[in-house]
C-alpha positions in Angstrom: 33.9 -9.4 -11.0 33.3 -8.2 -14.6 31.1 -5.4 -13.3 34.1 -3.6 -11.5 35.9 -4.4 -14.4 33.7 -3.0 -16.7 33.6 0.6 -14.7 36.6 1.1 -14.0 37.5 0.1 -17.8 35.0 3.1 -18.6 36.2 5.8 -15.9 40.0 5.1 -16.7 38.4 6.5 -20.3 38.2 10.1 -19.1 41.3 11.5 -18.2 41.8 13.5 -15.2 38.4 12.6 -13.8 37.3 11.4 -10.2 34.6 8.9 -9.7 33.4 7.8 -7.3 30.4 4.8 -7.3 27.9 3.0 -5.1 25.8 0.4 -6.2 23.8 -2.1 -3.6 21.2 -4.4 -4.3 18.2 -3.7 -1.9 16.5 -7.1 -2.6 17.3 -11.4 -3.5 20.9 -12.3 -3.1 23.0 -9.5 -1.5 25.2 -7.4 -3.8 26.9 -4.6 -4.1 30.3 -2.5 -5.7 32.2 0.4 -4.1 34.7 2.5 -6.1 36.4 5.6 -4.4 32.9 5.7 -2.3 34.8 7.0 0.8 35.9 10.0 -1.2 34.7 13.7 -0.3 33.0 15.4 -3.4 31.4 18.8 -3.4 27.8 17.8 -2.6 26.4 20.4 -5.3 22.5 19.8 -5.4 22.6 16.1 -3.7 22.4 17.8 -0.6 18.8 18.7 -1.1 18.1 14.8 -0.6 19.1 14.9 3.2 16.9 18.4 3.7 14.2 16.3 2.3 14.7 14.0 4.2 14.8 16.4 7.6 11.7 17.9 6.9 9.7 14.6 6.9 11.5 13.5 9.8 10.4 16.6 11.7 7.1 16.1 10.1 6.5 13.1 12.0 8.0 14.7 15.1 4.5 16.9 14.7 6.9 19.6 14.6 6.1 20.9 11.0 3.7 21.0 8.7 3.9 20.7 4.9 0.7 23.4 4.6 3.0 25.7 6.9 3.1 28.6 4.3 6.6 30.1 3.7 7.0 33.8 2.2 9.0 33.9 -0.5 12.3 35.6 -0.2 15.7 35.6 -2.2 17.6 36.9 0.5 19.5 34.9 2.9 22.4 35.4 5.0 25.9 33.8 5.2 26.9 31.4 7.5 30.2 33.2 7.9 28.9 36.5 8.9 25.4 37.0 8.7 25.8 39.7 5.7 22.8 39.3 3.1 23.3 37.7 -0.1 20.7 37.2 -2.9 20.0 34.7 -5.2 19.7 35.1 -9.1 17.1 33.8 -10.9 19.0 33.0 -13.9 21.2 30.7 -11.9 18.5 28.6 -10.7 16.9 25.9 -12.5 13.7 27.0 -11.4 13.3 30.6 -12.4 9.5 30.4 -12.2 9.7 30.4 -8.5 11.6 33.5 -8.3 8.9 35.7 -9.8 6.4 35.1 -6.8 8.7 36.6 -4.4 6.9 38.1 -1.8 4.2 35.8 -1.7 2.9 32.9 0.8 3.5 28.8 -1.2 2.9 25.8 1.2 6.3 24.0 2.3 5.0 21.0 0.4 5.0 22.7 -2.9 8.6 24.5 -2.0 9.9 20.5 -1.1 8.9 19.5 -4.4 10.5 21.8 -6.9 13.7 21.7 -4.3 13.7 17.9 -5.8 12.0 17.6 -8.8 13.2 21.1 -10.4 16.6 21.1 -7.9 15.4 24.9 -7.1 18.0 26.9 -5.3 15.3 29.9 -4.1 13.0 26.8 -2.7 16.1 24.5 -1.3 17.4 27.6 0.7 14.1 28.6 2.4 13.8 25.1 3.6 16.6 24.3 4.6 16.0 28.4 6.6 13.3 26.3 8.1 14.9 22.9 9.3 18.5 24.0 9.7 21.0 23.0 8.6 23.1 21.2 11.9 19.6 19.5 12.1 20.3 17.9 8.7 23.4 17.1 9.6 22.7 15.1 12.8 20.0 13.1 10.4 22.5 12.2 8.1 24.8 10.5 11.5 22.0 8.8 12.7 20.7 7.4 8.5 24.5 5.9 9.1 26.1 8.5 6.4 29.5 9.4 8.5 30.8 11.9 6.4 28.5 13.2 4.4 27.8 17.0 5.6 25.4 20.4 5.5 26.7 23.3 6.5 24.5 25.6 4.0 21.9 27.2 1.9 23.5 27.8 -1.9 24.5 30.3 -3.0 27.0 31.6 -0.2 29.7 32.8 -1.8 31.5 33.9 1.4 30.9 30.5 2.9 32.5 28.9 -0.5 35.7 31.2 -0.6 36.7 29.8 2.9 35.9 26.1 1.8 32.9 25.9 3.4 31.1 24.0 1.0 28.4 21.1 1.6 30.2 17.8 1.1 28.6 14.1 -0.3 30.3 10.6 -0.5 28.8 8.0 -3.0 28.7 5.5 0.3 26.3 7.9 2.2 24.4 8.9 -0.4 23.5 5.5 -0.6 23.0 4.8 2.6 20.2 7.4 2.8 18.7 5.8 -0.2 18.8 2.4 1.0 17.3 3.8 4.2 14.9 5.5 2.5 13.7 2.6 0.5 13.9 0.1 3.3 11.3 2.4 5.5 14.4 3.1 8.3 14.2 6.9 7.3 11.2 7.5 8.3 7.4 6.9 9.2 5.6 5.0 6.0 3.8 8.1 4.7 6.5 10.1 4.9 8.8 7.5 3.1 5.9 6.9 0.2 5.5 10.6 -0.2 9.8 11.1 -0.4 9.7 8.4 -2.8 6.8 9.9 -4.6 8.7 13.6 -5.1 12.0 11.2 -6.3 9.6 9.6 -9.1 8.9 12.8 -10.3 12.4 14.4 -10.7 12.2 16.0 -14.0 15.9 16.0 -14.9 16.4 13.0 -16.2 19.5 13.0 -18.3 22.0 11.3 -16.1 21.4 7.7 -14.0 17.7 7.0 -16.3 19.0 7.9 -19.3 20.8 4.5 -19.1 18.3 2.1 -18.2 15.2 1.1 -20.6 12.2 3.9 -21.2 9.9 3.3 -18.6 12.2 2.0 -15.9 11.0 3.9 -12.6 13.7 5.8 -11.4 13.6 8.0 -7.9 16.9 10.0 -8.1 18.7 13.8 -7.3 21.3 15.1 -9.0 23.5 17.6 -8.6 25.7 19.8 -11.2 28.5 22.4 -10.6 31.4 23.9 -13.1 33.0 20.3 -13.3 31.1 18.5 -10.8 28.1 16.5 -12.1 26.4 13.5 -10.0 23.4 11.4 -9.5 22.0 9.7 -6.9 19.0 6.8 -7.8 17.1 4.1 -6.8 16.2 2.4 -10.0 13.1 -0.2 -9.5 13.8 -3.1 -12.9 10.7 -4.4 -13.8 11.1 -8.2 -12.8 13.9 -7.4 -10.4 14.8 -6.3 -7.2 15.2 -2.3 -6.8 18.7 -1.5 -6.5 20.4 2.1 -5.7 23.4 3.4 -7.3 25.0 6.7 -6.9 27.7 8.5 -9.1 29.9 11.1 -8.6 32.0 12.9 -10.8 34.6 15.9 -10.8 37.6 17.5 -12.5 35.5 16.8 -16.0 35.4 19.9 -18.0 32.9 19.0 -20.4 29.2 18.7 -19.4 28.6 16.1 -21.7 31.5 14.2 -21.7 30.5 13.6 -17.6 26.9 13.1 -18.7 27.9 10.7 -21.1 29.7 8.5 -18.4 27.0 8.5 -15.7 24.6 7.0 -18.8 27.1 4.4 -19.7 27.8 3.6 -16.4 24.4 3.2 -15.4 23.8 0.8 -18.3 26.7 -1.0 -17.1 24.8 -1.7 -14.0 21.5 -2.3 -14.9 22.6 -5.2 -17.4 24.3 -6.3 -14.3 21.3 -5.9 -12.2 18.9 -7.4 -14.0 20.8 -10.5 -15.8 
């Protein structure tokens, strides 16, 4: 298959990295590529897909509502203790958020910017909200095995004991085939999931190598040396197709950036020839 071919060519490129892939078809003729998809990656900001995807869930349980209002707060506490830590603004990608502490915001608006703006202040006062063994047991039943969340971010107790959140390219594309496919949840739920993925403003991974325009509903998720994206990419003509990419051990920001883009355009001429 020249497609495996083709990535692994590419990935063998940049020494001392892991990658691991996941590409399925969700439409026509069945198709799909696994590389090193089994393989356990420090989740970084992916994990914020499966909280989303908790809180709709419980959403059509009647259980919560997205106009529930939330006080913000930067303090949480540790899942190894219970002692306080606080999150920095300047390590978040959404600072804005941080300088309404102490006031009321609708969950809906905290869901978005935990997607579309991958804020740490919003993503930990959801996932306060949903917990997080919750998550996990919605990420057994969507079919992603190993795929776990055991935290807010942040925790830097939780972290020192290797207690860290946990992805594989396989479940994370489970949960977007899922998704896609309506098995996640009800159908408002799943339009308005797929609506906050359409709107993810960083964009310079998985859509960055597919044609302007191309609709892409994706997460990503960046660390010192860990960088990944998670899409569904819809080809005009063609069927939709997810692909996920994980990377780690790679240094340079751009160097992994530069990957995920090539790779990407890898599988969209693949996709759509």
């Amino acid at each position: 298959m020249w497609l495996r071919e083709a990535l692994q060519e590419r990935i063998s490129q940049v020494k001392g990295a892991t990658v691991a892939v996941a590409y399925q078809r969700l439409g026509g003729s069945p198709d799909s590529l696994y590389l090193e998809a089994d393989r356990s990656f420090h989740a970084a900001s992916t994990m914020k897909l499966p909280v989303m995807l908790e809180v709709f869930r419980q959403i059509d349980a009647g259980t919560l509502s997205l106009e529930e209002p939330v006080t913000l707060t930067h303090q949480f506490a540790s899942i190894v203790d219970g002692s306080p830590y606080v999150l920095d603004a300047k390590d978040d990608e959404d600072a804005a958020l941080h300088e309404r502490l102490g006031q009321p915001v609708p969950l809906r608006e905290l869901v978005e910017r935990m997607i579309t703006r991958s804020s740490n202040l919003a993503t930990n006062l959801v996932l306060s909200r949903v917990d997080a063994r919750r998550v996990t047991k919605t990420l057994r039943a969507l079919g992603a095995r190993r795929m776990t969340v055991l935290r807010g971010v942040e925790d830097a107790k939780a972290h020192a004991r290797g207690l860290n959140n946990t992805a594989t390219a396989r479940d994370l594309a489970s949960l977007l085939s899922a998704l896609e496919r309506g098995r996640a949840a009800s159908p408002a739920s799943t339009r308005a999931m797929r609506s906050i993925l359409l709107a993810q403003e960083l964009n310079r991974e998985i859509p960055a190598g597919v044609p302007p325009g191309t609709p892409v509903a994706h997460k990503t998720g960046q660390i010192s040396g860990v960088l990944h994206d998670a899409a569904i990419v819809y080809p005009p003509g063609h069927p939709a197709y997810v692909l996920v990419v994980l990377t780690s051990g790679i240094p340079d920001e751009a160097v992994a950036r530069s990957l995920i883009v090539e790779l990407s355009r890898q599988v969209y001429a693949h996709a759509t020839r």
